[in-house]
N, C-alpha and C positions, 0 to 999 in steps of 0.2 A: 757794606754790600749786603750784608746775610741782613742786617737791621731794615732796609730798604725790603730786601726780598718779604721778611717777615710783616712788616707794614703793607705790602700790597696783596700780600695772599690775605690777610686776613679782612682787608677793607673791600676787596674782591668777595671776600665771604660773607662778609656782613652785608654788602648789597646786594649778592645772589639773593641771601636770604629775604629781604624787606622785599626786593620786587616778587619773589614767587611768592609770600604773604599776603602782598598790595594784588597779586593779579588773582589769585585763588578765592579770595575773600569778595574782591569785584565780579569774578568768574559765578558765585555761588550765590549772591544778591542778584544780579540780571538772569542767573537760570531759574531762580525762586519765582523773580518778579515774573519772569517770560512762562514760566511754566504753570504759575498759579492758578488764571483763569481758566488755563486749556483743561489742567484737573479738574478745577470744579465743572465745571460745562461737562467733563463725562461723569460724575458724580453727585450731581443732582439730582438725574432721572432716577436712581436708587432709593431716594426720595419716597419715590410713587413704590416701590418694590415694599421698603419698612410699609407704608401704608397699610398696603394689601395684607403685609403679614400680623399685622396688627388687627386687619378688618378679620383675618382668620382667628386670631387668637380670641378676639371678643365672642366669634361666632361658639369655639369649643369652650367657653367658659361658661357662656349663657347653657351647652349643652350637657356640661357637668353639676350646676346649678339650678338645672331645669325645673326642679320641683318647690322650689324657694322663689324662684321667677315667676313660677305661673300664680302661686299664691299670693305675692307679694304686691307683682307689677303688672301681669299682662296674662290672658286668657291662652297666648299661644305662645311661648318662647322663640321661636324661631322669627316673630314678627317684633316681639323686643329687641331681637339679637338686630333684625335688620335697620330697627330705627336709631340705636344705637350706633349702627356702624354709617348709615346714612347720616348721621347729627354728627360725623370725624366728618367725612367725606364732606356734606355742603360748609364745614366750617376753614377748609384746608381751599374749597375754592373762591370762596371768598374772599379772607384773609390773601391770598396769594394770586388770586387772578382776578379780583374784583367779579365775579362770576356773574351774568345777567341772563335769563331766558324772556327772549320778547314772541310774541305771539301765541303766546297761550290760549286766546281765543279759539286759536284753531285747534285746540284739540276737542277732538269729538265726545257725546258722553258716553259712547259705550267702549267695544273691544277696537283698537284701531292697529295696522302694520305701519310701525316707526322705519324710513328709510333714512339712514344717512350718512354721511362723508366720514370717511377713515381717516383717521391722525397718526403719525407715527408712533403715538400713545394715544388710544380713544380718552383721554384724561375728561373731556365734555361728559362724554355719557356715562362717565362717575357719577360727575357734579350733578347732570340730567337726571337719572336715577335717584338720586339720594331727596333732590329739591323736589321732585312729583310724589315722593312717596311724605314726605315731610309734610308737603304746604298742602297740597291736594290730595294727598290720601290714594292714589293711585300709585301699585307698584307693576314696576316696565320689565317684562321676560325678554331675557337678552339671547340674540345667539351667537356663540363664541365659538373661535377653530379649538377642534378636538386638544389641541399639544397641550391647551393650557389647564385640560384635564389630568395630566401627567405630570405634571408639575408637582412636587413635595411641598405639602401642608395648604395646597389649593382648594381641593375637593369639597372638603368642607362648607366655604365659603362660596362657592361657586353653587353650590346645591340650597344653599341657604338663600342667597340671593334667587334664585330659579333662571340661573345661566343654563342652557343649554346647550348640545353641540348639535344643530335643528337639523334633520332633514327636512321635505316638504310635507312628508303626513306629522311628523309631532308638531311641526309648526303650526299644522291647519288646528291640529288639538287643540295646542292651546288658546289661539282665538275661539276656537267655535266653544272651550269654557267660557268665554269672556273675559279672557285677559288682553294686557294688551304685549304688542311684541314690538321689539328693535331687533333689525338686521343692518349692518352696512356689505350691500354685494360683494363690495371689493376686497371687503375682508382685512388679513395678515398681506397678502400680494402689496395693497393697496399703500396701507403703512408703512410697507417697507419702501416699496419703490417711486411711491407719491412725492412729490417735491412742494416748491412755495408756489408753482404757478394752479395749486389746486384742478388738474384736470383728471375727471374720475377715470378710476382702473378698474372696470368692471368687466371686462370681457365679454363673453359671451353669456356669461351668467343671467339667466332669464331665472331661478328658482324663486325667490321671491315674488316676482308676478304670479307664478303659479299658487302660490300660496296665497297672495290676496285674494283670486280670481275664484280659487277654491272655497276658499270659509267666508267671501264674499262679504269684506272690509273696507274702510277706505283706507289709503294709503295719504300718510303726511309724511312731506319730504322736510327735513332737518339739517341746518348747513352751521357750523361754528367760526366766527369770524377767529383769524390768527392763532388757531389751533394749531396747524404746522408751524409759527412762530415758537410755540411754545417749548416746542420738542419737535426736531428735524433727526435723519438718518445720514451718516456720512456718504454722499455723495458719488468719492469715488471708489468707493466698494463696490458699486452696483452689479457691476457685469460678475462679481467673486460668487460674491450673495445670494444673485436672480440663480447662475448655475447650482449651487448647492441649494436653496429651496426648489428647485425645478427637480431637481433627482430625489431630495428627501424630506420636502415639505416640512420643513425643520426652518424656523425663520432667526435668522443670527445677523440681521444688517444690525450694526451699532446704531444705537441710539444719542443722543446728547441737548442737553438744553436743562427744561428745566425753567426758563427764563421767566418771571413776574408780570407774562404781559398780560394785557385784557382780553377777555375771553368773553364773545357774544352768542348765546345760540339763538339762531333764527327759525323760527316755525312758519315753513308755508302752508298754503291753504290747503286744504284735506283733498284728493285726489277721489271721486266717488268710486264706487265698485260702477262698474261695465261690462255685462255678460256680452257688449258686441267685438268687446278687445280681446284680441291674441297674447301671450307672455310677450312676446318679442315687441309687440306693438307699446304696454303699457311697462316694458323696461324701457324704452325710447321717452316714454309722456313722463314716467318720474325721472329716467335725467336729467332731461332737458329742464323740471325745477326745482332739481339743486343746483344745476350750472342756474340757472336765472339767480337764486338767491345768492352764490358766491358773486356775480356779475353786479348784486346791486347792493352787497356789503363787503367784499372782503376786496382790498385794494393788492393787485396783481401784476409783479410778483409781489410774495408776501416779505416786511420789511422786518426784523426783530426791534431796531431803533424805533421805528412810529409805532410799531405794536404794545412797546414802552411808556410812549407818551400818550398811548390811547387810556393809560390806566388813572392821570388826572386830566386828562382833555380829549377829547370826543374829535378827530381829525376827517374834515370832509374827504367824504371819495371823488376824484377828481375823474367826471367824466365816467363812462363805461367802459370797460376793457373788457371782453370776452375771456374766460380763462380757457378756452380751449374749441376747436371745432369738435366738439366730443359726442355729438347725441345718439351715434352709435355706441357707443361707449367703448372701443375697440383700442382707445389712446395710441390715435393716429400717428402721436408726432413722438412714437416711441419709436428707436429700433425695429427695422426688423427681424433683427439676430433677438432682441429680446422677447418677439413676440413668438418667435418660433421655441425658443426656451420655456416659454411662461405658458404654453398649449400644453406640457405638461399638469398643470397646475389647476388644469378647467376640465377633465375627463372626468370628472364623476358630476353627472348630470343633475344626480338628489340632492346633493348638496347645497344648501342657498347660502349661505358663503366661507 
C-alpha cells in the first residue's frame, strides 16, 4: 500500500510538474508573440525622437566647432549644421517612406505662406524642409506650438532650423524678409485629434489669413498622402486627452506607428494675394484646397495595408470620396461635447497655430 501510495504521489508530481512547464513555456511564447508587434508599434515613433536628438546634437557640435567649420566648409556654420542635419533627415525619408514631392512647379519664386495638413507627427515637413533646402536651395520658416520650446535639448535646434512659435506680426516679418513660411492652422489640436478620414481641425482659426493678407503672399496649400497612415493617435483616449489639453495645452494623446508606408506630398496651385478677401473668407478658399487635394490623392478612410503596398505599387484611387463636409473648418462631424472643450484651445486670437 505505502509502495502504491508512493508511486502515485510522485507520478502526480512529476506530471504536475511537466504540465505547469508545458503551460508556462506555451504561456510565455504566445505573450511574446502577441505582445511583440503591439511594443514595436509604440516604439517606433521614438524613432523620430533619437532623430531629432541627433539633429540637435549635430546642431551644438557644428556650434562648438564653429570656427574650423567656417574655415573649412561653409561661410556660415549654422547653414552647415542645417544641411547636414537636412542630408539625415531626406535620407531617413527615403530609405523608409520612399518619400516623393510632386508639384513643385507650384512653388513661386519669391517669399510664399506654406499651408498644410497636420499628421499625428508632421514627419512630411521634415522630409519637406530638408528636400527644399537640399535640391532647391530654399530654406522653409516653420511655426511650431510654444511646449516644443520647453522641451530639454530642443532649443538649439529649433532656433537653428528658424522654427518659430509665430504670432501674426513675426510671421508678417519674416515673409516681408523674404522668406518663406509653413503653418499648419490646426496645429498640436489637429495631430492629436485628427483621424484616417483626414477632415481638417481648424477651428476658428483665421491667423494665418491675416498673415498672408498682411505681407501680401500667395498662399500654396500642401496635403501628404497616408501620412496619418504613418503614425496615428490612440483613438480611444480621445475624450482623456481633448480634456487635459483643453485645461493645459499640454499634448499627451499617445502616438504609435511608425509604419514603412509611402509618403506623397502634393502641392497645389499657389492661392494669389486678394486685398478684396476677408481672413475668414480666404481661411474658407485654402480649405476648401487642401480638402480638394486629399479628395484627389489620398484614399479615405486612410488604410495602413494599401498604404504598404503603395511603397512598390502605385494603387488607383477609386472614385472620389469627400473626406469631409469641412469648408468651414469647424469639424462638423465632431462632438459637441468636444467642441465645447476644444473652445478652450482657440482664445488667443494672435496666435496662427
Amino acid at each position: 500500500m505505502s509502495f502504491i501510495s508512493y508511486f502515485v504521489d510522485n507520478y502526480t508530481a512529476s506530471l504536475y510538474d511537466i504540465i505547469v512547464e508545458y503551460v508556462d513555456t506555451e504561456y510565455s511564447l504566445w505573450l511574446t508573440w502577441f505582445l511583440t508587434p503591439v511594443i514595436v508599434t509604440f516604439l517606433l515613433p521614438a524613432v523620430i525622437i533619437v532623430l531629432i536628438y541627433i539633429s540637435s546634437i549635430i546642431f551644438h557640435l557644428y556650434r562648438l566647432y564653429r570656427l574650423r567649420v567656417v574655415d573649412g566648409v561653409q561661410n556660415d556654420w549654422r547653414h552647415a549644421a542645417r544641411l547636414a542635419v537636412c542630408a539625415l533627415w531626406d535620407a531617413h525619408g527615403w530609405l523608409w517612406h520612399g518619400y516623393e514631392i510632386r508639384g513643385l512647379e507650384n512653388i513661386p519664386d519669391g517669399p510664399f505662406l506654406l499651408i498644410y495638413y497636420h499628421g499625428a507627427l508632421p514627419i512630411d515637413m521634415y522630409y519637406f524642409t530638408a528636400r527644399m533646402l537640399l535640391f532647391k536651395r530654399r530654406h522653409m520658416h516653420t511655426v511650431a506650438d510654444r511646449f516644443m520650446f520647453k522641451i530639454p535639448g530642443w532649443s538649439s535646434l529649433l532656433e537653428g532650423l528658424c522654427v518659430i512659435p509665430g504670432t501674426v506680426q513675426t510671421c508678417v516679418g519674416v515673409l516681408r524678409a523674404g522668406n518663406s513660411l509653413a503653418i499648419s492652422p490646426g496645429g498640436v489640436y489637429e495631430a492629436q485629434f485628427g483621424d484616417h478620414y483626414y477632415r481638417l481641425n481648424w477651428k476658428s482659426r483665421i491667423g494665418f489669413a491675416k498673415v498672408a493678407l498682411e505681407a501680401k503672399v500667395p498662399i500654396v496649400p500642401m496635403f501628404t498622402r497616408n501620412v496619418r497612415e504613418a503614425f496615428r493617435t490612440v483613438g480611444w483616449l480621445r475624450g482623456v486627452c481633448l480634456r487635459i489639453y483643453a485645461a493645459t495645452r499640454i499634448p499627451l494623446a499617445p502616438v504609435y506607428g511608425g509604419f514603412p508606408v509611402k509618403l506623397v506630398t502634393h502641392l497645389g496651385e499657389p492661392i494669389p494675394h486678394d486685398d478684396s478677401l476677408t481672413p475668414e473668407q480666404l481661411q474658407l478658399k485654402v480649405a476648401s484646397a487642401i480638402e480638394k487635394l486629399v479628395e484627389e490623392h489620398q484614399r479615405v478612410p486612410g488604410n495602413i495595408l494599401l498604404a504598404l503596398i503603395e511603397r512598390v505599387y502605385e494603387l488607383p484611387k477609386k472614385g472620389k470620396t469627400k473626406a469631409s463636409a469641412n469648408g468651414s473648418c469647424h469639424n462638423g462631424l465632431q462632438k459637441e461635447k468636444e467642441d465645447s472643450l476644444s473652445e478652450k484651445c482657440d482664445r488667443d486670437k494672435t496666435k496662427v497655430s
